[in-house]
N, CA, C and O atoms as a GROMACS GRO file, in nm:
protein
  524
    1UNK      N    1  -1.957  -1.485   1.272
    1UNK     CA    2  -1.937  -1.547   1.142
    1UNK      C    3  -1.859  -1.454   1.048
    1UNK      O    4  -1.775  -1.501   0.972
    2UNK      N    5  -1.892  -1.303   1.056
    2UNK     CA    6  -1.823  -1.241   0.939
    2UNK      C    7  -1.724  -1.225   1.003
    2UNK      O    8  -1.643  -1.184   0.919
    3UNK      N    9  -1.654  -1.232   1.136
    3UNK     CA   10  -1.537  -1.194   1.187
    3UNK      C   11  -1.435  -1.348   1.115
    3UNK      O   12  -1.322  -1.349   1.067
    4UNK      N   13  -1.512  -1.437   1.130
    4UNK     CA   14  -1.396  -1.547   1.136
    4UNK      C   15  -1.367  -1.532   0.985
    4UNK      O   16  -1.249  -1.534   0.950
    5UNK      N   17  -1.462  -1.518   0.895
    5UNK     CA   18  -1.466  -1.519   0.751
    5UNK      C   19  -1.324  -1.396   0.679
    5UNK      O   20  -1.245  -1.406   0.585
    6UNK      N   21  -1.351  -1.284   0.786
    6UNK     CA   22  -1.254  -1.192   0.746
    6UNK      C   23  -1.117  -1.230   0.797
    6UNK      O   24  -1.008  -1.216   0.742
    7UNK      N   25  -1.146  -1.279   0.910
    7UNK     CA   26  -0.955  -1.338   0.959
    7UNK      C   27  -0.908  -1.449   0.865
    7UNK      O   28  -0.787  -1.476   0.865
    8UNK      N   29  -1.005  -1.526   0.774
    8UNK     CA   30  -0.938  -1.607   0.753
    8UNK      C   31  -0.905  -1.550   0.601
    8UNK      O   32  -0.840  -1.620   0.523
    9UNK      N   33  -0.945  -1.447   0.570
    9UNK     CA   34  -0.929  -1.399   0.398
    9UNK      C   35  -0.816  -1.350   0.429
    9UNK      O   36  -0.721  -1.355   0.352
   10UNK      N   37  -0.808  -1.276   0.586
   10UNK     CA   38  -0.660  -1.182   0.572
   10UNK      C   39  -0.516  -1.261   0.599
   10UNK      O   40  -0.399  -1.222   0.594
   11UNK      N   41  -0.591  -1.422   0.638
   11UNK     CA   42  -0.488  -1.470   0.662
   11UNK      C   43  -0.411  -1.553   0.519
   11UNK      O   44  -0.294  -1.587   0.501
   12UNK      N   45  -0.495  -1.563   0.457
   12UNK     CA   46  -0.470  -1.571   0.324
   12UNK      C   47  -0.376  -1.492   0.264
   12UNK      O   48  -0.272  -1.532   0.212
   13UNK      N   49  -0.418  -1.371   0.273
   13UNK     CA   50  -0.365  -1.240   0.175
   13UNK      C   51  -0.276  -1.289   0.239
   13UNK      O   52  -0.199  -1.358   0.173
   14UNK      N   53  -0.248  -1.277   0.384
   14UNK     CA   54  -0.068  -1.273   0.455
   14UNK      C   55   0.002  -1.387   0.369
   14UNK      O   56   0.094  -1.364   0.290
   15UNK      N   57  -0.041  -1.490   0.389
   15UNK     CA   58   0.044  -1.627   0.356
   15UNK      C   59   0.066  -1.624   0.196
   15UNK      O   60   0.151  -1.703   0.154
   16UNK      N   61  -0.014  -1.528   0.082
   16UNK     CA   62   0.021  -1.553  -0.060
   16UNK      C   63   0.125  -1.368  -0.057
   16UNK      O   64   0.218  -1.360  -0.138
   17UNK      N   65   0.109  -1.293  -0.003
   17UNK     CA   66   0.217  -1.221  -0.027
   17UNK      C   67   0.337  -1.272   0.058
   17UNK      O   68   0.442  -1.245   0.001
   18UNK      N   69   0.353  -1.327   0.159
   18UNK     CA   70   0.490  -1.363   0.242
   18UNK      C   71   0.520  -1.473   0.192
   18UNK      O   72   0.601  -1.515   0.275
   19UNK      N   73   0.508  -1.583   0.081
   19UNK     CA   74   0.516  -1.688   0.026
   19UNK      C   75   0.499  -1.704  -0.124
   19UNK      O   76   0.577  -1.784  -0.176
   20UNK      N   77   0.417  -1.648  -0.201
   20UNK     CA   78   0.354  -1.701  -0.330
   20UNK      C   79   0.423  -1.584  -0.424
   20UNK      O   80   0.457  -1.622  -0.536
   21UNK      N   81   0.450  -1.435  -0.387
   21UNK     CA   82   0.401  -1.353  -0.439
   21UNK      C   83   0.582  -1.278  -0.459
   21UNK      O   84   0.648  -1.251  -0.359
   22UNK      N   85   0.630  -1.259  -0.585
   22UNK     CA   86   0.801  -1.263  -0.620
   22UNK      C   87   0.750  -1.087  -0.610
   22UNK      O   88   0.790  -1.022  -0.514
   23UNK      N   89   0.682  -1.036  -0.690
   23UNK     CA   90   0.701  -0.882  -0.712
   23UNK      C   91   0.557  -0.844  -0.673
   23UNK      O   92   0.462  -0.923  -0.678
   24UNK      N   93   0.548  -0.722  -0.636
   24UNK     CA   94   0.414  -0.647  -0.570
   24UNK      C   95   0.449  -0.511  -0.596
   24UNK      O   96   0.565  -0.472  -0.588
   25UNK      N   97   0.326  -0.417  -0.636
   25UNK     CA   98   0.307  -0.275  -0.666
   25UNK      C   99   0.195  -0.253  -0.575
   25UNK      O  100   0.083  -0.303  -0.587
   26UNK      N  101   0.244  -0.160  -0.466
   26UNK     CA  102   0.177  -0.094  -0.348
   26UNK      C  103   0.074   0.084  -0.395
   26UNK      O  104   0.103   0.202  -0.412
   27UNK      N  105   0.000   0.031  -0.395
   27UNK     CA  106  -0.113   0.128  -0.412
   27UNK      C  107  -0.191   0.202  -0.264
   27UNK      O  108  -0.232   0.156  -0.158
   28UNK      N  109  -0.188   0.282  -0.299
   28UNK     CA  110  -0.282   0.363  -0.114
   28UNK      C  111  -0.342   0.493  -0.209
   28UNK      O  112  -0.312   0.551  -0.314
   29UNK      N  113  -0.429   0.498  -0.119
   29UNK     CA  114  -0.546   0.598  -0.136
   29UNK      C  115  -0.635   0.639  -0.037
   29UNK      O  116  -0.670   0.550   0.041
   30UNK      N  117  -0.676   0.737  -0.021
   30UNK     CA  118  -0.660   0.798   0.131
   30UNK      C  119  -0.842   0.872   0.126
   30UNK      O  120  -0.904   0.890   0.021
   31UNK      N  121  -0.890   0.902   0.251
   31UNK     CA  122  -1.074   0.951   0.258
   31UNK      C  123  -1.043   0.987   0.399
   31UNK      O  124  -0.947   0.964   0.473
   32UNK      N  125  -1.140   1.042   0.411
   32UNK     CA  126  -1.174   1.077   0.546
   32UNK      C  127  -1.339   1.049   0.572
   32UNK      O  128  -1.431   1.083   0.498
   33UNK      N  129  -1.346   0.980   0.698
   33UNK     CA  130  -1.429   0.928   0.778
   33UNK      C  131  -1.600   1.077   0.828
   33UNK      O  132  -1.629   1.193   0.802
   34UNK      N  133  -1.651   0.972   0.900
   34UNK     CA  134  -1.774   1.064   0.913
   34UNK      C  135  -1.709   1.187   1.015
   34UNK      O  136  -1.701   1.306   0.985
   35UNK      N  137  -1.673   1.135   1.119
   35UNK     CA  138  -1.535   1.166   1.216
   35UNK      C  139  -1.443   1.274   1.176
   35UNK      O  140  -1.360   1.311   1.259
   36UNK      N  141  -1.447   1.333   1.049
   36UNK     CA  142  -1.302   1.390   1.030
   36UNK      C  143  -1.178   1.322   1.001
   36UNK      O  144  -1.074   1.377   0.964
   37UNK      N  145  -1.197   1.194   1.022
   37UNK     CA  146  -1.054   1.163   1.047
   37UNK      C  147  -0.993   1.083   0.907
   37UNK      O  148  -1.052   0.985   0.861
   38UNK      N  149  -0.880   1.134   0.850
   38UNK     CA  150  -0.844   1.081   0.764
   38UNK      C  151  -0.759   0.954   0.792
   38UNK      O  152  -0.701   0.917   0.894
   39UNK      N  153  -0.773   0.888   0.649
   39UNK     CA  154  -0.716   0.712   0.686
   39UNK      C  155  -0.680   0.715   0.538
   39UNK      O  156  -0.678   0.801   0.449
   40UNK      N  157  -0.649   0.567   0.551
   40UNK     CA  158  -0.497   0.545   0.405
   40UNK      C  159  -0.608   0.410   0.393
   40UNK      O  160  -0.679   0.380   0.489
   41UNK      N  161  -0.611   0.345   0.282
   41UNK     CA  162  -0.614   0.231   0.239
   41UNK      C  163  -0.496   0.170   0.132
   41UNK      O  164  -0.461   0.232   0.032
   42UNK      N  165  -0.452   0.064   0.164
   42UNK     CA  166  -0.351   0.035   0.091
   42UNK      C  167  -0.424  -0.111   0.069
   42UNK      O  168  -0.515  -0.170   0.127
   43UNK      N  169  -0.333  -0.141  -0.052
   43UNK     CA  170  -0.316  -0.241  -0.161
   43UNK      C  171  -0.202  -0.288  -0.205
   43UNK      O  172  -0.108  -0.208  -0.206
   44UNK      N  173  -0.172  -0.447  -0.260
   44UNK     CA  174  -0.083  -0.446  -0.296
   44UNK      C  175  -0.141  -0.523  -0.454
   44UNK      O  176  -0.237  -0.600  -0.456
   45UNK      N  177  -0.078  -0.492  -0.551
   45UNK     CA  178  -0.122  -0.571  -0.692
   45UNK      C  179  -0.022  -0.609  -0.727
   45UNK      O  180   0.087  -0.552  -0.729
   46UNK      N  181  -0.061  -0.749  -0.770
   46UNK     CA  182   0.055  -0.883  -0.766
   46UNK      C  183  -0.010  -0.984  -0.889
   46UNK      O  184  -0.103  -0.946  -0.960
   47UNK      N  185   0.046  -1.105  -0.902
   47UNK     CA  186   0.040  -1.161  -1.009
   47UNK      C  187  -0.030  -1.299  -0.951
   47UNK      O  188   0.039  -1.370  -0.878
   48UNK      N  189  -0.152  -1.336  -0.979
   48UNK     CA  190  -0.221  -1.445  -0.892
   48UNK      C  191  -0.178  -1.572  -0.933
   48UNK      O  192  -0.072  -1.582  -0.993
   49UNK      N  193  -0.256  -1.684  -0.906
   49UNK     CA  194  -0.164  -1.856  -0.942
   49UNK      C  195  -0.216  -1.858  -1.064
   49UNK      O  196  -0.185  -1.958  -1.129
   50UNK      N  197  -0.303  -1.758  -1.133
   50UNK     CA  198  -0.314  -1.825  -1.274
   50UNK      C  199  -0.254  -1.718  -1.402
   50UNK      O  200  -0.277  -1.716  -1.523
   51UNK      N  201  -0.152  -1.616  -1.297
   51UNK     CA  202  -0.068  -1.527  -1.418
   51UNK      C  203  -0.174  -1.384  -1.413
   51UNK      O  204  -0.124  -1.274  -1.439
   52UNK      N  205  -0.266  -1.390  -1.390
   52UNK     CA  206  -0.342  -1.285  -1.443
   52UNK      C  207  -0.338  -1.150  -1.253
   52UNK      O  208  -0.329  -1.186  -1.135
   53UNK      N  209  -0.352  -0.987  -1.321
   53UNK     CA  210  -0.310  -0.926  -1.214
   53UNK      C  211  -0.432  -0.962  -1.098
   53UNK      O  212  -0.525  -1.035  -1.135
   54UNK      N  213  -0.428  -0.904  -0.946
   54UNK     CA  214  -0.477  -0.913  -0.916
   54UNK      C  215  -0.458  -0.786  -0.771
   54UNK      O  216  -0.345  -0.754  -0.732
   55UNK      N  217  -0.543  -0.746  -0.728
   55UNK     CA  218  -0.555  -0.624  -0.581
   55UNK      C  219  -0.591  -0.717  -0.472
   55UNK      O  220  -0.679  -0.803  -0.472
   56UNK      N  221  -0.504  -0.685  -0.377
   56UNK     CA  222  -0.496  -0.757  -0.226
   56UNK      C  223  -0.519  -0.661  -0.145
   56UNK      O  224  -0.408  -0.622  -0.109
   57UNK      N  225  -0.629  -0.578  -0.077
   57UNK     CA  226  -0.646  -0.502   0.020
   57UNK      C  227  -0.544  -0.556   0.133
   57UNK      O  228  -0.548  -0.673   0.171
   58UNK      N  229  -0.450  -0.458   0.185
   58UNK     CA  230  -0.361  -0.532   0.269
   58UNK      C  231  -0.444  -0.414   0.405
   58UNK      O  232  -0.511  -0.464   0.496
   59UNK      N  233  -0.430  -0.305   0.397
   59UNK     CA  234  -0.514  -0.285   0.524
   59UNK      C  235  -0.591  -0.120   0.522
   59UNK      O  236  -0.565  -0.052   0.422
   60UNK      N  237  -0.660  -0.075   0.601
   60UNK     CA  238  -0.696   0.038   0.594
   60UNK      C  239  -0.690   0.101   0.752
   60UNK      O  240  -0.722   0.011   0.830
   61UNK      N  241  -0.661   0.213   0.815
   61UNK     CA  242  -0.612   0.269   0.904
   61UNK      C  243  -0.629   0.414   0.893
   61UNK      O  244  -0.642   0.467   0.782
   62UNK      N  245  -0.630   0.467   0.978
   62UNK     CA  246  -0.622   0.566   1.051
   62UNK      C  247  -0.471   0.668   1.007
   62UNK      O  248  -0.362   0.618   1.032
   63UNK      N  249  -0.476   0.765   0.962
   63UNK     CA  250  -0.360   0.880   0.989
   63UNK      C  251  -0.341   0.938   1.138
   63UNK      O  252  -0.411   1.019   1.200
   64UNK      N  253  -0.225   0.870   1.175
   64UNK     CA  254  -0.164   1.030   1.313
   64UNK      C  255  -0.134   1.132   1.205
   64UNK      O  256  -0.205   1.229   1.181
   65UNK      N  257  -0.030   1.101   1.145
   65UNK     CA  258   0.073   1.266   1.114
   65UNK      C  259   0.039   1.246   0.918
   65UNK      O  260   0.064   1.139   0.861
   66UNK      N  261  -0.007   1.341   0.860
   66UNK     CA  262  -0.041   1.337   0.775
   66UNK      C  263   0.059   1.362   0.656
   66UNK      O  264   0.023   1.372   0.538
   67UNK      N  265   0.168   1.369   0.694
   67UNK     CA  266   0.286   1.418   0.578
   67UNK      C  267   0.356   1.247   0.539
   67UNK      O  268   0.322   1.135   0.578
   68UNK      N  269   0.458   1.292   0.451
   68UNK     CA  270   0.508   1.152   0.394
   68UNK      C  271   0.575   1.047   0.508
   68UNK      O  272   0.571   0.927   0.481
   69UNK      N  273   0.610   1.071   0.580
   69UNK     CA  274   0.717   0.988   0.690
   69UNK      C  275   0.568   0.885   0.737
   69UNK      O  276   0.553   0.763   0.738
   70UNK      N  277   0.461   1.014   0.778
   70UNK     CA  278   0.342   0.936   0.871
   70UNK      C  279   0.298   0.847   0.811
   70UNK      O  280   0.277   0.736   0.862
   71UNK      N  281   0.262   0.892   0.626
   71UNK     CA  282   0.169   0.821   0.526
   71UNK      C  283   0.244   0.673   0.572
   71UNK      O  284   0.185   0.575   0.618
   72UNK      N  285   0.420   0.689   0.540
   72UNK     CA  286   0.464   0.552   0.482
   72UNK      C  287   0.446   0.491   0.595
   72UNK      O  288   0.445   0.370   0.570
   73UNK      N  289   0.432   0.511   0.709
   73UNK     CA  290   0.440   0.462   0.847
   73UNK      C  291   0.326   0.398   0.819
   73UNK      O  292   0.341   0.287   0.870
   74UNK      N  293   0.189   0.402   0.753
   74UNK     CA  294   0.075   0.383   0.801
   74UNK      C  295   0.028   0.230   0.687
   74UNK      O  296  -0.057   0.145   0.713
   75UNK      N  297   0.143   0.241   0.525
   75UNK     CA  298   0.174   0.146   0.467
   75UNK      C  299   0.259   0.042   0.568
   75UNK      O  300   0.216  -0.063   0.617
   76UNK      N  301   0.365   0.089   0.582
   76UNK     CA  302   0.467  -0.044   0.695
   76UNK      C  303   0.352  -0.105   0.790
   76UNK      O  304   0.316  -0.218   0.758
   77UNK      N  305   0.285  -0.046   0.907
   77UNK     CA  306   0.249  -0.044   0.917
   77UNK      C  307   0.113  -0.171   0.921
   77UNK      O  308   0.086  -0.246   1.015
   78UNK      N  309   0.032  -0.159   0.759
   78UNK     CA  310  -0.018  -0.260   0.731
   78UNK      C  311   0.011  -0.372   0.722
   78UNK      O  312  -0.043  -0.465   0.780
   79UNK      N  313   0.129  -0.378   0.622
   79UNK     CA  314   0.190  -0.497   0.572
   79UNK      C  315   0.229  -0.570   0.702
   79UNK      O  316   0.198  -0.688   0.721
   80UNK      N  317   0.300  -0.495   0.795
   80UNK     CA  318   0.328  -0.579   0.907
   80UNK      C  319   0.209  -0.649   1.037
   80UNK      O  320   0.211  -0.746   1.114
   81UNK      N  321   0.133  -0.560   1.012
   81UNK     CA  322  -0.039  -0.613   1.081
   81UNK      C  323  -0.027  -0.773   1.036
   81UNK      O  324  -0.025  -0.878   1.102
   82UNK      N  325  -0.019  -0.747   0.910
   82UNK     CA  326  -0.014  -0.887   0.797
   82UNK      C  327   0.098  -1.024   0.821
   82UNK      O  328   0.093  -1.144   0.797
   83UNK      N  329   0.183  -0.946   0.872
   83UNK     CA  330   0.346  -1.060   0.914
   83UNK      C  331   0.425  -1.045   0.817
   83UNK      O  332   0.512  -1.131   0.814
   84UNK      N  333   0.433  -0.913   0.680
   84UNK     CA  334   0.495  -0.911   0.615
   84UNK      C  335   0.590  -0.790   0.620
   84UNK      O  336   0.584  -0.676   0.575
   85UNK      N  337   0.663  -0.846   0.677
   85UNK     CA  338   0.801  -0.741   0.702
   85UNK      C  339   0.887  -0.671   0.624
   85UNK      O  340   0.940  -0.560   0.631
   86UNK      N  341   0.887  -0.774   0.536
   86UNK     CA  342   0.987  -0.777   0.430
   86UNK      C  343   0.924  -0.720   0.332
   86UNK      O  344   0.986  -0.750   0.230
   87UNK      N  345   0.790  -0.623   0.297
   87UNK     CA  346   0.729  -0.596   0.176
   87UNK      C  347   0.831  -0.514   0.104
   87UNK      O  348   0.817  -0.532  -0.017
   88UNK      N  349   0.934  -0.428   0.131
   88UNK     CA  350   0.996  -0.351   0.068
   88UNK      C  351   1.081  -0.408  -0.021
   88UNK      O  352   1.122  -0.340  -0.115
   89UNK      N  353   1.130  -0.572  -0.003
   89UNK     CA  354   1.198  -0.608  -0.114
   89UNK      C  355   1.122  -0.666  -0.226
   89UNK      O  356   1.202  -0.681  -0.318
   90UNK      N  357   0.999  -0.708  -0.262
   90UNK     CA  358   0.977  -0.744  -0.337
   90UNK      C  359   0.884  -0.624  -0.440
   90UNK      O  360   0.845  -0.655  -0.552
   91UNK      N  361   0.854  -0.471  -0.371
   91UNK     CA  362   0.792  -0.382  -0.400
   91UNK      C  363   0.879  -0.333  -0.529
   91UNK      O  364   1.001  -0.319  -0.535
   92UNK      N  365   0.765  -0.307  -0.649
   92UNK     CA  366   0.846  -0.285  -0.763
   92UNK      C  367   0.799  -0.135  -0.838
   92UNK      O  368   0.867  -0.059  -0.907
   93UNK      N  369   0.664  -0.126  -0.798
   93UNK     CA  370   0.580  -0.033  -0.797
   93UNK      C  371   0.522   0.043  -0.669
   93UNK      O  372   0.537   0.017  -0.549
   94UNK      N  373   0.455   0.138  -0.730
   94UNK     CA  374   0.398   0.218  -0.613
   94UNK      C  375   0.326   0.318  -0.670
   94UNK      O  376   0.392   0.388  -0.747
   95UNK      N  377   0.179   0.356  -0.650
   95UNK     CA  378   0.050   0.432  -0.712
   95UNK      C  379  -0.019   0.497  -0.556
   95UNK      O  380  -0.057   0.450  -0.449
   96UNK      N  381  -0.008   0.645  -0.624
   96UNK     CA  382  -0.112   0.697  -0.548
   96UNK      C  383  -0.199   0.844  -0.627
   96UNK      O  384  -0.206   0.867  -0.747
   97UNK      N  385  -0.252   0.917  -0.526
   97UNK     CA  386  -0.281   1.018  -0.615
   97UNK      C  387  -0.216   1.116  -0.658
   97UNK      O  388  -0.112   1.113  -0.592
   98UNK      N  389  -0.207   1.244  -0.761
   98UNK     CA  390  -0.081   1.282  -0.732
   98UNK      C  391  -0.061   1.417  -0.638
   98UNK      O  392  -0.022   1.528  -0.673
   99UNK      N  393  -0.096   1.375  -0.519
   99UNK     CA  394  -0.063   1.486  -0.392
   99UNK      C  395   0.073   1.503  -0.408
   99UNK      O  396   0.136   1.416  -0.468
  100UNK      N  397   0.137   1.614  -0.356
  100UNK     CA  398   0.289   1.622  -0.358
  100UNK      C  399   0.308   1.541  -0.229
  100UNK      O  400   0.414   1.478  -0.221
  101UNK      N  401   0.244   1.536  -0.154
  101UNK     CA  402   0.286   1.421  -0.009
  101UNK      C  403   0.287   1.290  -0.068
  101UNK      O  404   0.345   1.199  -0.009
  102UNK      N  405   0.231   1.271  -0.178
  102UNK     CA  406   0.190   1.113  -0.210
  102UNK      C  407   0.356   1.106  -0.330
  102UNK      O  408   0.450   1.027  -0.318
  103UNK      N  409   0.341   1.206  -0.424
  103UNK     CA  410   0.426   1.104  -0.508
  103UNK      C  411   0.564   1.291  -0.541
  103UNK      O  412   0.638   1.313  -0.638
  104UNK      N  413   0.548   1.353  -0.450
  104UNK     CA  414   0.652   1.485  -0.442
  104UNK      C  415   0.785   1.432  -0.527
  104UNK      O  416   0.782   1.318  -0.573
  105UNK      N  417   0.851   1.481  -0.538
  105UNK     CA  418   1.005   1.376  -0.588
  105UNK      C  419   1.125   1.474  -0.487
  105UNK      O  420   1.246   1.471  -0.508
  106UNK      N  421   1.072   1.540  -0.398
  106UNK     CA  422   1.198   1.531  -0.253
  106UNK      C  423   1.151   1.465  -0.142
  106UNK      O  424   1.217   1.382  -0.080
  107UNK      N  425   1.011   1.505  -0.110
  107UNK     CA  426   0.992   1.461   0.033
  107UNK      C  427   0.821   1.408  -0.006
  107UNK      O  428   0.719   1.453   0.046
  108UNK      N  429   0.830   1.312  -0.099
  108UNK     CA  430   0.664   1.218  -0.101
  108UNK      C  431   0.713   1.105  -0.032
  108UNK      O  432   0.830   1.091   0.004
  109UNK      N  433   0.616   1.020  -0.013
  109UNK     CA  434   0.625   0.886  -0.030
  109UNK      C  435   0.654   0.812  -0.154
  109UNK      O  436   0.641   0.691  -0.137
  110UNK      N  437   0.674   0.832  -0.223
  110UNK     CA  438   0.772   0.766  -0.348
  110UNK      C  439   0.896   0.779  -0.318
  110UNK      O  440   0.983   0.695  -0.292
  111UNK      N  441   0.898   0.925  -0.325
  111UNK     CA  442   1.053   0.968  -0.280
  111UNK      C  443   1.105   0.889  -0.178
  111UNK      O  444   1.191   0.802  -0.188
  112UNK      N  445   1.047   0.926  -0.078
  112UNK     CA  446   1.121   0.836   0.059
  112UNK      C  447   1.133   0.698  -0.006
  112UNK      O  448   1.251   0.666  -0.020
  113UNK      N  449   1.061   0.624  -0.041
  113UNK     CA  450   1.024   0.457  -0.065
  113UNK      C  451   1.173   0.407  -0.165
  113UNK      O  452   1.227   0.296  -0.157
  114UNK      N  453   1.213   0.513  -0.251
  114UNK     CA  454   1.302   0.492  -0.354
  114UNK      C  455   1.409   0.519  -0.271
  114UNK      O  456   1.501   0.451  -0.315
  115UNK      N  457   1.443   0.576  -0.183
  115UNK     CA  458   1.572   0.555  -0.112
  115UNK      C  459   1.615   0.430  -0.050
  115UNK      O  460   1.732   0.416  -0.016
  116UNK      N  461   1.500   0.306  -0.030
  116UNK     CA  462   1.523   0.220   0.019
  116UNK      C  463   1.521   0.083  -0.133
  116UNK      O  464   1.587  -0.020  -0.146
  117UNK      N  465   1.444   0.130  -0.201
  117UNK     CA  466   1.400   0.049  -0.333
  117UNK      C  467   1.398   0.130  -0.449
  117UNK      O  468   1.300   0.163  -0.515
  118UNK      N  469   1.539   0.161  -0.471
  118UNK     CA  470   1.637   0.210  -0.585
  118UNK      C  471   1.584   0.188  -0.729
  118UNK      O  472   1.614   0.274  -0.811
  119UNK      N  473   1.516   0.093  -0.765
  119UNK     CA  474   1.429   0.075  -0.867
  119UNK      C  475   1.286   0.114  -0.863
  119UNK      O  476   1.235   0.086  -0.972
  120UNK      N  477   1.198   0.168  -0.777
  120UNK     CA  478   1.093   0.190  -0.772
  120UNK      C  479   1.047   0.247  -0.886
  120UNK      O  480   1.113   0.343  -0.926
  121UNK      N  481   0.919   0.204  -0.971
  121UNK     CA  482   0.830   0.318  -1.058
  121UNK      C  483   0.725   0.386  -0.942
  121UNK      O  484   0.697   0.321  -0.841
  122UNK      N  485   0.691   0.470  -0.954
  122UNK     CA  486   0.579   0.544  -0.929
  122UNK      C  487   0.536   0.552  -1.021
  122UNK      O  488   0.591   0.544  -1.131
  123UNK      N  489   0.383   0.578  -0.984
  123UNK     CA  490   0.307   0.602  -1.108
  123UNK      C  491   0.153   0.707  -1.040
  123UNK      O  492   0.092   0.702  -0.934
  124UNK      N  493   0.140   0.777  -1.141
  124UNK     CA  494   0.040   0.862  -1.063
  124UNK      C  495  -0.134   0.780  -1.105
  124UNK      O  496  -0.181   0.763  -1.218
  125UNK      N  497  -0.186   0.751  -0.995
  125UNK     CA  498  -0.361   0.717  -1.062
  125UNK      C  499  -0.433   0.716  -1.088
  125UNK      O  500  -0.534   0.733  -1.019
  126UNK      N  501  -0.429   0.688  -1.242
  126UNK     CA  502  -0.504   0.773  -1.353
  126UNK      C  503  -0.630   0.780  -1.297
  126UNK      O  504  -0.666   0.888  -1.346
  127UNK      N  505  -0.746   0.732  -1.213
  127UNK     CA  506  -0.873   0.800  -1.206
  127UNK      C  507  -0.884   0.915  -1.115
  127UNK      O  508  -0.999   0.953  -1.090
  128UNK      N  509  -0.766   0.989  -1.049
  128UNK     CA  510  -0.740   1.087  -1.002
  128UNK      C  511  -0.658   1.161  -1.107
  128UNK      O  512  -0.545   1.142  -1.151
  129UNK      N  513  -0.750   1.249  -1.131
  129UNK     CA  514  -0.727   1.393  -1.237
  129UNK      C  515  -0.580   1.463  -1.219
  129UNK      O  516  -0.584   1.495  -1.101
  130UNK      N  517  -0.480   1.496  -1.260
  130UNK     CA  518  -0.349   1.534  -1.256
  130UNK      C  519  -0.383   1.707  -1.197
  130UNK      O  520  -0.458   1.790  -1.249
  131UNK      N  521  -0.318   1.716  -1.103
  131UNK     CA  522  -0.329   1.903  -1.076
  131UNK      C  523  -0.356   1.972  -1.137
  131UNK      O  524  -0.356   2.090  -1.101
   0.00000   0.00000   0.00000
C-alpha cells in the first residue's frame, strides 16, 4: 500500500514539473546515513495551480564522488529518475548550503549549472549559517 501510494505521488511530481511547471528553483541538501554514506536530497520549488510557492521532493540518493561534477550528477540524475530531462531549461534558481562544492563561483555546482543556464541565481540557505 505505501509503495503504490508513493509511485503514484512521484508520478505526479513527474507529470506537474514535465507539463504544468514554466520556471523551477532546484534546492539540494546533503546528510549522511547511519552507514557513513553521504546522499543529496534535492527539490525543486515551483509555483503550484493556485499561484502560491510550493517544494517538490524530486529525489534523494546516494553520493559516488563527492565534489561538484558528482553532486550535479546526483541532481540530473534525479530529475531524470522522474522523466524530466529537460530540468535545466526551465531552472531559474538554485539553493544550497554554502559549501564551496555547493555554491564555489569556479568549480561549485552553481558554477558548473551557470555555464549551461546563463541566468542562474544562486542563493545560499539561509538556515545554514554562512562560514
Amino acid at each position: 500500500m505505501v509503495a503504490t501510494v508513493g509511485t503514484l505521488i512521484k508520478e505526479e511530481i513527474a507529470e506537474n514539473l514535465r507539463n504544468e511547471v514554466r520556471y523551477i528553483s532546484v534546492m539540494i541538501d546533503g546528510a549522511t546515513d547511519a552507514s557513513s554514506t553521504e546522499n543529496k536530497t534535492v527539490y525543486a520549488r515551483c509555483l503550484g495551480t493556485d499561484g502560491r510557492p510550493v517544494n517538490r521532493m524530486v529525489g534523494h540518493k546516494p553520493v559516488e564522488h563527492a565534489h561538484a561534477d558528482g553532486l550535479l550528477q546526483v541532481v540530473d540524475n534525479c530529475f531524470s529518475d522522474l522523466g524530466v530531462k529537460e530540468w535545466k531549461k526551465s531552472t531559474i534558481g538554485f539553493g544550497a548550503d554554502g559549501a564551496s562544492v555547493n555554491l564555489g563561483k569556479r568549480r561549485g555546482v552553481a558554477s558548473l549549472l551557470k555555464r549551461e543556464v546563463h541566468h542562474l541565481i544562486d542563493i545560499h540557505c539561509l538556515p545554514h549559517p554562512h562560514p
